[in-house]
C-alpha positions as protocol buffer text, in pm:
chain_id: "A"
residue {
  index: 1
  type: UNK
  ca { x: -181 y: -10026 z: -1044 }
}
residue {
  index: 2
  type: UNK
  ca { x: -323 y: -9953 z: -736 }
}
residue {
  index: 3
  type: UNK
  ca { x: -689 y: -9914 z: -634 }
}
residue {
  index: 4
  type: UNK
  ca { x: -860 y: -9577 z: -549 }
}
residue {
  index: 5
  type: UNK
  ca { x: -1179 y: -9457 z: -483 }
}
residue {
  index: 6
  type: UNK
  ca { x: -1304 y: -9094 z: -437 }
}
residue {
  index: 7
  type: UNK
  ca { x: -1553 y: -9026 z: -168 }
}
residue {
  index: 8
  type: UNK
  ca { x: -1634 y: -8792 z: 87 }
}
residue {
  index: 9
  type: UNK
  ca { x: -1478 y: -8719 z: 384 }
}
residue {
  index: 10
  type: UNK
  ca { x: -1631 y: -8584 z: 677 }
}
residue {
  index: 11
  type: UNK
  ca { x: -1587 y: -8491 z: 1048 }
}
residue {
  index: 12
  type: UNK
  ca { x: -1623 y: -8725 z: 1331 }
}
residue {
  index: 13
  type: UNK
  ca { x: -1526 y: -8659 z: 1682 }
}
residue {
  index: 14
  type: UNK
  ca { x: -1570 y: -9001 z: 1774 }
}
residue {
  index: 15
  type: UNK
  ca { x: -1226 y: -9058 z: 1549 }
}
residue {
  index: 16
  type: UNK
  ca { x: -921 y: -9077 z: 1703 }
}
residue {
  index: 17
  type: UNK
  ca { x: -636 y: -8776 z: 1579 }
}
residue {
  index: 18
  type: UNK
  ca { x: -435 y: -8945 z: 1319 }
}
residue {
  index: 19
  type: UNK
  ca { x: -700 y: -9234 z: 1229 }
}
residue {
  index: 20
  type: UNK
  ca { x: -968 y: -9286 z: 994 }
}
residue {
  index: 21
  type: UNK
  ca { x: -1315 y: -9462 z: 990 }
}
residue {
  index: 22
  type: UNK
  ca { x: -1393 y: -9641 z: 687 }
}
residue {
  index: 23
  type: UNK
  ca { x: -1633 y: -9957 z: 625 }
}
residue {
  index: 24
  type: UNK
  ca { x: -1500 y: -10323 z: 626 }
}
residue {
  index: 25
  type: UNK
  ca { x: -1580 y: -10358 z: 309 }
}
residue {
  index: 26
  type: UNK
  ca { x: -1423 y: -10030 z: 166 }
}
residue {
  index: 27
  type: UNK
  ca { x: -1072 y: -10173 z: 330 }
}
residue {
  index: 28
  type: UNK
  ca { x: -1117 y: -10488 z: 149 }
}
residue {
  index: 29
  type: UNK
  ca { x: -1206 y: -10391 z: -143 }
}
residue {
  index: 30
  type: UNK
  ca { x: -918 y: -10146 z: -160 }
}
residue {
  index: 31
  type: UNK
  ca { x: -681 y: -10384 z: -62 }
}
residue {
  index: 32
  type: UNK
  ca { x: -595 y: -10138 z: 268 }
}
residue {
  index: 33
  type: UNK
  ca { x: -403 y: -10297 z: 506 }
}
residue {
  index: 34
  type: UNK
  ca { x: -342 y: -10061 z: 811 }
}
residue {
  index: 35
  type: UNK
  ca { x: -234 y: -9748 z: 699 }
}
residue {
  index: 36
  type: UNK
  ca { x: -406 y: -9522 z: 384 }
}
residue {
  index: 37
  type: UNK
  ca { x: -325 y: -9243 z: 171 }
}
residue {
  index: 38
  type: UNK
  ca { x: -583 y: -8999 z: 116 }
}
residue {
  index: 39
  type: UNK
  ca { x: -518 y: -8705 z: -115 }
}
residue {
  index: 40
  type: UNK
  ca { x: -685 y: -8346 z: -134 }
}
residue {
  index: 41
  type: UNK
  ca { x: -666 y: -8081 z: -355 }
}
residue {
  index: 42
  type: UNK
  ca { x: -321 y: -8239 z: -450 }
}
residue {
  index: 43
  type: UNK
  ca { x: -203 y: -8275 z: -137 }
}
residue {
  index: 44
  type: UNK
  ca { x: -144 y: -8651 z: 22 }
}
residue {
  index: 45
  type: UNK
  ca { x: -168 y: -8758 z: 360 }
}
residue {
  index: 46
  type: UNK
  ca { x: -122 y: -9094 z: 523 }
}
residue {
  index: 47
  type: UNK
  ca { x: -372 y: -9223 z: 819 }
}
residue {
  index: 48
  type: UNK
  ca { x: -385 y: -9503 z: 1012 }
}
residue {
  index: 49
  type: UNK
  ca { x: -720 y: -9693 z: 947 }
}
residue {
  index: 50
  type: UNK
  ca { x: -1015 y: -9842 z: 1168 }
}
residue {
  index: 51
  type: UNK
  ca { x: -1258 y: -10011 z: 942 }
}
residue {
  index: 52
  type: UNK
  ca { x: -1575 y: -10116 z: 1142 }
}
residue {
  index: 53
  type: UNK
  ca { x: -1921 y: -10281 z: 1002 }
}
residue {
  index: 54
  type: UNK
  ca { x: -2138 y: -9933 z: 1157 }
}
residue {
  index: 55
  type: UNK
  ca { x: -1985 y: -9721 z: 966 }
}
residue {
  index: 56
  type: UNK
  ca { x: -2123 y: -9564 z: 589 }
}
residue {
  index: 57
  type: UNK
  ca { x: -2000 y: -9802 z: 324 }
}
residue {
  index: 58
  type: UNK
  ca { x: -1856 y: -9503 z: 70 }
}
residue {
  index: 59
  type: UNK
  ca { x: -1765 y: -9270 z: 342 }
}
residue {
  index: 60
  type: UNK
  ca { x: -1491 y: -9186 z: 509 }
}
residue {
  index: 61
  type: UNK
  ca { x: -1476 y: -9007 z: 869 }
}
residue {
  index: 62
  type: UNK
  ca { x: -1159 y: -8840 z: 1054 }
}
residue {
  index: 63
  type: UNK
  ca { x: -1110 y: -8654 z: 1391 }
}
residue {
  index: 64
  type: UNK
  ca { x: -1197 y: -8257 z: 1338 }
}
residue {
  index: 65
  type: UNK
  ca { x: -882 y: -8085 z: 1425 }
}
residue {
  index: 66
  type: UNK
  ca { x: -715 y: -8341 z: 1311 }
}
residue {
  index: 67
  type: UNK
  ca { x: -822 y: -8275 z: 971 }
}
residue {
  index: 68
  type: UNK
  ca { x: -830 y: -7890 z: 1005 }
}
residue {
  index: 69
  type: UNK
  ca { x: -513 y: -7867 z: 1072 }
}
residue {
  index: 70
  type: UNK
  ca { x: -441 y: -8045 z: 740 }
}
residue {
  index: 71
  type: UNK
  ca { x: -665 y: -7787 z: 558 }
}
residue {
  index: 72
  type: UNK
  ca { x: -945 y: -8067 z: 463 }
}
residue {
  index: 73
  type: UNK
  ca { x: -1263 y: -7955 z: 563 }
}
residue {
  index: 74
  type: UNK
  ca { x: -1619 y: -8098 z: 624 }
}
residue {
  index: 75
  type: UNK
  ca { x: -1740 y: -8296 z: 357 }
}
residue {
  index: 76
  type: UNK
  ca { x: -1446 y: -8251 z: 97 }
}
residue {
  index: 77
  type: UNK
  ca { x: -1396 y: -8531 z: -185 }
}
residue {
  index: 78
  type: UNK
  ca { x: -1065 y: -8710 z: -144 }
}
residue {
  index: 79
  type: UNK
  ca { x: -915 y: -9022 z: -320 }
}
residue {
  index: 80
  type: UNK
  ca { x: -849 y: -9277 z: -54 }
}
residue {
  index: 81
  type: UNK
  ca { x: -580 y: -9558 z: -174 }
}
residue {
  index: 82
  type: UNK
  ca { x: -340 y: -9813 z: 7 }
}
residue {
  index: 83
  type: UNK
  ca { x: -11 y: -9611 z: 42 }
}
residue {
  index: 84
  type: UNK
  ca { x: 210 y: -9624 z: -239 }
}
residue {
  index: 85
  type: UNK
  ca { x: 552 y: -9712 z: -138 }
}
């Protein structure tokens, strides 16, 4: 079975369109390799990841529109999980 975790996701310009920011240690412990699956409100979506040391241990951060255009807004919960293939 795979491993998930829900957290919050929130805004970040400083994130590239189609990539996530998530902590080292998040990636790790999910077993993430390069790519993740979030899912919101029942509805999955696959992003590349950038884990980096700065960044809020049980947070994730995406680019604005990027996410907007999904329909996930500021601060929603989503399940973040290595993509199940």
């Amino acid at each position: 079975m795979h491993k998930e975790k829900r957290l919050r996701i929130f805004h970040d310009a400083t994130a590239i369109e189609g990539e996530l920011l998530i902590h080292t240690n998040l990636k790790d412990e999910l077993e993430i390799k390069t790519k993740a699956e979030i899912v919101v409100a029942k509805r999955r979506f696959v992003f590349k990841i950038k884990a980096l040391k700065t960044v809020e241990e049980y947070k994730i951060f995406g680019n604005p529109e990027d996410l907007l255009s999904k329909g996930i807004q500021d601060n929603s919960i989503a399940t973040i999980r290595a993509p199940i293939e």
